[in-house]
C-alpha positions in Angstrom: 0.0 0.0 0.0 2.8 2.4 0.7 4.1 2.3 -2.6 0.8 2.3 -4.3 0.4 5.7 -2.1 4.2 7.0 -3.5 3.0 6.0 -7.1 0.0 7.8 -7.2 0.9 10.9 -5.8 5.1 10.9 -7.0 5.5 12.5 -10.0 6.6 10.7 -13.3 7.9 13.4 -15.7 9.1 16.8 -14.6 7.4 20.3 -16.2 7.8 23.6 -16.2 6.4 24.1 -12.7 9.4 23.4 -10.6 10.3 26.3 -9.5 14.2 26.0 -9.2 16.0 24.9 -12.2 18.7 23.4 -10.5 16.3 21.0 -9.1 14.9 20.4 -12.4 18.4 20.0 -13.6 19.2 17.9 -10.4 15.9 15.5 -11.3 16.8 15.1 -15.0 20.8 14.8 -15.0 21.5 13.1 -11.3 18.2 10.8 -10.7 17.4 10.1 -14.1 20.8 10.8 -15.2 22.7 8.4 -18.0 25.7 6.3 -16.2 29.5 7.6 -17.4 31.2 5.2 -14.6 31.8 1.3 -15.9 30.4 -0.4 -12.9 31.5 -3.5 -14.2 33.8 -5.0 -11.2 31.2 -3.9 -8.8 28.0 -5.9 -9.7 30.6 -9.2 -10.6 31.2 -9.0 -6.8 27.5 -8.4 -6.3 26.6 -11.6 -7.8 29.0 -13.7 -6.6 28.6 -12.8 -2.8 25.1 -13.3 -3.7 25.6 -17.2 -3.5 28.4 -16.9 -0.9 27.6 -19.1 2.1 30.5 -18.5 4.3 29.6 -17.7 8.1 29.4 -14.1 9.7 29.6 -13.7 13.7 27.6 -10.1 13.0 27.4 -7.7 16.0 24.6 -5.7 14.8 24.3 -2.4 16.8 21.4 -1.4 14.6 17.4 -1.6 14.7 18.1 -5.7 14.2 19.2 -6.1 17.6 19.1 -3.6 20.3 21.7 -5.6 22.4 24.2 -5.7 19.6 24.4 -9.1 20.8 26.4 -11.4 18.0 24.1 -13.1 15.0 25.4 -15.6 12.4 24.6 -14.8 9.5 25.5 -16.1 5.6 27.3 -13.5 3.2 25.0 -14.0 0.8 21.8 -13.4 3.2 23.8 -10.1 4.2 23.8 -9.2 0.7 20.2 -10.1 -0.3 18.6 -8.2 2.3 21.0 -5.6 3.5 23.1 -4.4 0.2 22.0 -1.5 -1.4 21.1 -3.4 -4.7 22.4 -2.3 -8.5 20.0 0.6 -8.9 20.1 2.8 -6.1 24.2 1.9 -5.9 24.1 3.3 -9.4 22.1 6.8 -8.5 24.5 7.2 -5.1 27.4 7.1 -7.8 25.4 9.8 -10.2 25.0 11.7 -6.9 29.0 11.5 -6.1 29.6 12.3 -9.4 28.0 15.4 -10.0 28.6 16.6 -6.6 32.1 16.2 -6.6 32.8 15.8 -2.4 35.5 16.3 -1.1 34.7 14.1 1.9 31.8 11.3 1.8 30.6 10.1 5.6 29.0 6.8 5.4 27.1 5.4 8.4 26.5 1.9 7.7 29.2 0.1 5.2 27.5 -3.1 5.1 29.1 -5.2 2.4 30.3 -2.5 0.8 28.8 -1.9 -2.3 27.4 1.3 -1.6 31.2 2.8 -0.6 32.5 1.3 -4.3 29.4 2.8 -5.7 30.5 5.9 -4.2 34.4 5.7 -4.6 34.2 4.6 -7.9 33.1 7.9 -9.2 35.7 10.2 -7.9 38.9 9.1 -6.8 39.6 12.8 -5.2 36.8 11.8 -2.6 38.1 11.0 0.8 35.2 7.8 2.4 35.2 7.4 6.1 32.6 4.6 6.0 31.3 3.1 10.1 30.1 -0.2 10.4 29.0 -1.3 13.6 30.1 -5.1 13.2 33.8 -5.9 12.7 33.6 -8.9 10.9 30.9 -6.9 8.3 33.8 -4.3 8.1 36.6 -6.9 7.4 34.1 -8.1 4.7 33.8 -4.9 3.3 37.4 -4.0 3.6 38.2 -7.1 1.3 35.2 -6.3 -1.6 37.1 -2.6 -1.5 40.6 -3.9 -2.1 39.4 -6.0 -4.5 38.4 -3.2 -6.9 42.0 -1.7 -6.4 39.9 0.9 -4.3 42.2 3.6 -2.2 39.7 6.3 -1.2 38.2 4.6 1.6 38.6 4.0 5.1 36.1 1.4 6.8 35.8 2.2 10.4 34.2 -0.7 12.7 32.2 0.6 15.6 29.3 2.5 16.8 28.4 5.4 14.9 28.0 7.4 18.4 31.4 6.1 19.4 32.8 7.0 16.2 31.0 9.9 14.2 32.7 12.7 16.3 35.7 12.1 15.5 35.5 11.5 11.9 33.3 15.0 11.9 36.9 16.7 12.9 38.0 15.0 9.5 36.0 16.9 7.0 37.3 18.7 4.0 34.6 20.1 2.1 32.5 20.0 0.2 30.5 17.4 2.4 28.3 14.3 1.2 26.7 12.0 3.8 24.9 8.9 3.7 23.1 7.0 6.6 22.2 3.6 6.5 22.9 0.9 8.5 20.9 2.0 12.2 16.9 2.0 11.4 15.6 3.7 14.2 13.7 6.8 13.9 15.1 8.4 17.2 18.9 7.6 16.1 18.3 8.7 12.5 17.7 12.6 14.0 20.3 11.9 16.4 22.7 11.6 13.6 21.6 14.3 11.6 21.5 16.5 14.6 25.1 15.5 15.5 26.5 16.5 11.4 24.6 19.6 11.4 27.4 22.0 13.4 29.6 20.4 10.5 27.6 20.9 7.2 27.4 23.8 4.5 25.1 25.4 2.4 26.7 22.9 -0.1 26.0 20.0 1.6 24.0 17.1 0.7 22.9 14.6 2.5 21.0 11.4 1.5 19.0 8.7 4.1 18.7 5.4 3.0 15.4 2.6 4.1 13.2 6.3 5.1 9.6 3.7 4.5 11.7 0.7 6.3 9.2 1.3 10.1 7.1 3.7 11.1 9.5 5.2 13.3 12.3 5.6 9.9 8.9 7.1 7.9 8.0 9.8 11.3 11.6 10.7 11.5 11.9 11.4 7.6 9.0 13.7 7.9 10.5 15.7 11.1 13.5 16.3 9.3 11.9 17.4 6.1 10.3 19.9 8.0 13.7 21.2 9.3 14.1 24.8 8.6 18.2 23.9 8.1 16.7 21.6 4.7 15.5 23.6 1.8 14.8 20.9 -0.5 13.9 17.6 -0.3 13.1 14.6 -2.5 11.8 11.6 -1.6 12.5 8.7 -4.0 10.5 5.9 -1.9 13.2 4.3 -0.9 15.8 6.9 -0.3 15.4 10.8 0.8 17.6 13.6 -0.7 18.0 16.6 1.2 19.7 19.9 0.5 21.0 22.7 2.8 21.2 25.6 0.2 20.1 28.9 2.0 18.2 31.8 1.0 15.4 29.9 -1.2 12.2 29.1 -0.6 11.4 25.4 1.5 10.5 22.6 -1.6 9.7 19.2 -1.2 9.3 16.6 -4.3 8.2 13.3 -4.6 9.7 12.1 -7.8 9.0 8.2 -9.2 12.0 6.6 -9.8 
C-alpha cells in the first residue's frame, strides 16, 4: 500500500512548474541521469557474494538487535537483504559524481557496495565509511581492495562512538549517507550531531526512510527542518539539500 500511495501521488515526468531549475536539472541529470562510470567489477562482486555461504559472527548495533548481541549470518543473506542493490548503488554514484565531495561520511558500510558505488566515481573523494560489526567491516574491507579501491577507510564501531571524531576530519564540500541504524530516534540523532559540521553545499541522503514507522515519522520531522530547503523523496531513499536563502520545496519524484 505504501508504494501504491508514493506511485499515485510521485511524479513521473518533470514540467515547467518546478520552481528552481537546478532541481529540475538535479531531477533530470542526477536521478534520471545516464551512467559515465563502468560499474563492471562492482555488480561481478554483487553476484558472486550473492551465493556466498561462508559464516558471519555479526554484531549488529542497529534496529536488528538492540543488544548488539552477535548473530550468524550467511554472506550472501547479508547481501540479499541488506546491500544496497544495483539501482540505487548506481544513482549514489550519479549523486557523487555530479557533486564532486570532497569528503563522503558513510554510516552503515554493510558489504560495501554502496562505498564502491561511491568511490568509484571520484577518486579525489576522501570515504570514512562506520560499520557497527567488525567482521561486516573486514568483509567490506576485502570487496574494497578488490576493486584496487584507495579512497576509503572502513571504520568498525558505533556510529556514536565513532562519528565525532570523523566530523573533525572533513574537507569540504561534504556528502553524507546514513544507513545501517533503522531507528527513527537515532536517524535525528545523527543528523543532529552533522549539522554544526555541514554547509550550504551540503547534501545529505537517508537510505530505508519507509523501512518502520519510526524511519517514515523521523523522515518527515526532518523534512520539516528549517536547516533543509529541499527535499526529494524517491520511496526508498530521501535527498536533502541545505542551500540557504530559497524558498522550502519538497518533491516526490517516481523513480
Amino acid at each position: 500500500m505504501k508504494y501504491i500511495w508514493y506511485c499515485l501521488t510521485a511524479k513521473r515526468l518533470l514540467s515547467n512548474n518546478f520552481h528552481y531549475q537546478f532541481v529540475n536539472d538535479f531531477i533530470t541529470n542526477v536521478v534520471r541521469g545516464k551512467d559515465s562510470v563502468d560499474y563492471d567489477g562492482i555488480e561481478k562482486n554483487y553476484k558472486n557474494l550473492r551465493y556466498d555461504t561462508t559464516i558471519l559472527n555479526v554484531q549488529d548495533l542497529g534496529a536488528g538487535s538492540v543488544s548488539g548481541r552477535g548473530q550468524i549470518r550467511q554472506v550472501r543473506q547479508l547481501v540479499r537483504h541488506s546491500s544496497i542493490g544495483l539501482k540505487y548503488g548506481r544513482l549514489l554514484s550519479r549523486l557523487v559524481h555530479s557533486i564532486k565531495p570532497f569528503t563522503i561520511i558513510e554510516l552503515g558500510t554493510g558489504a560495501g557496495f554502496s562505498t564502491m558505488y561511491m568511490a568509484l566515481a571520484s577518486d579525489k573523494c576522501k570515504i570514512y565509511s562506520i560499520e557497527g560489526s567488525p567482521e561486516i567491516a573486514d568483509l567490506a574491507g576485502g570487496n574494497i581492495k578488490s576493486l584496487g579501491l584507495k579512497n576509503t577507510e572502513i571504520i568498525a564501531g558505533s556510529f556514536n562512538d565513532i562519528l565525532p571524531a570523523v566530523l573533525q576530519k572533513i574537507q569540504h564540500p561534504l556528502f553524507i549517507f546514513i544507513d545501517g541504524d533503522h531507528r527513527g530516534e537515532n536517524l535525528i540523532g545523527y543528523f543532529e550531531t552533522i549539522l554544526p559540521f555541514t554547509t550550504e553545499n551540503t547534501v545529505v541522503v537517508l537510505d530505508d526512510i519507509r523501512w518502520s514507522l519510526s524511519m517514515e515519522k523521523a523522515w518527515k520531522k526532518i523534512v520539516k527542518r528549517t536547516e533543509v530547503s529541499v527535499s526529494i523523496d524517491l520511496f526508498r531513499m530521501g535527498i536533502l539539500f541545505l542551500k540557504k536563502d530559497i524558498e522550502k520545496q519538497h518533491y516526490n519524484i517516481r523513480f
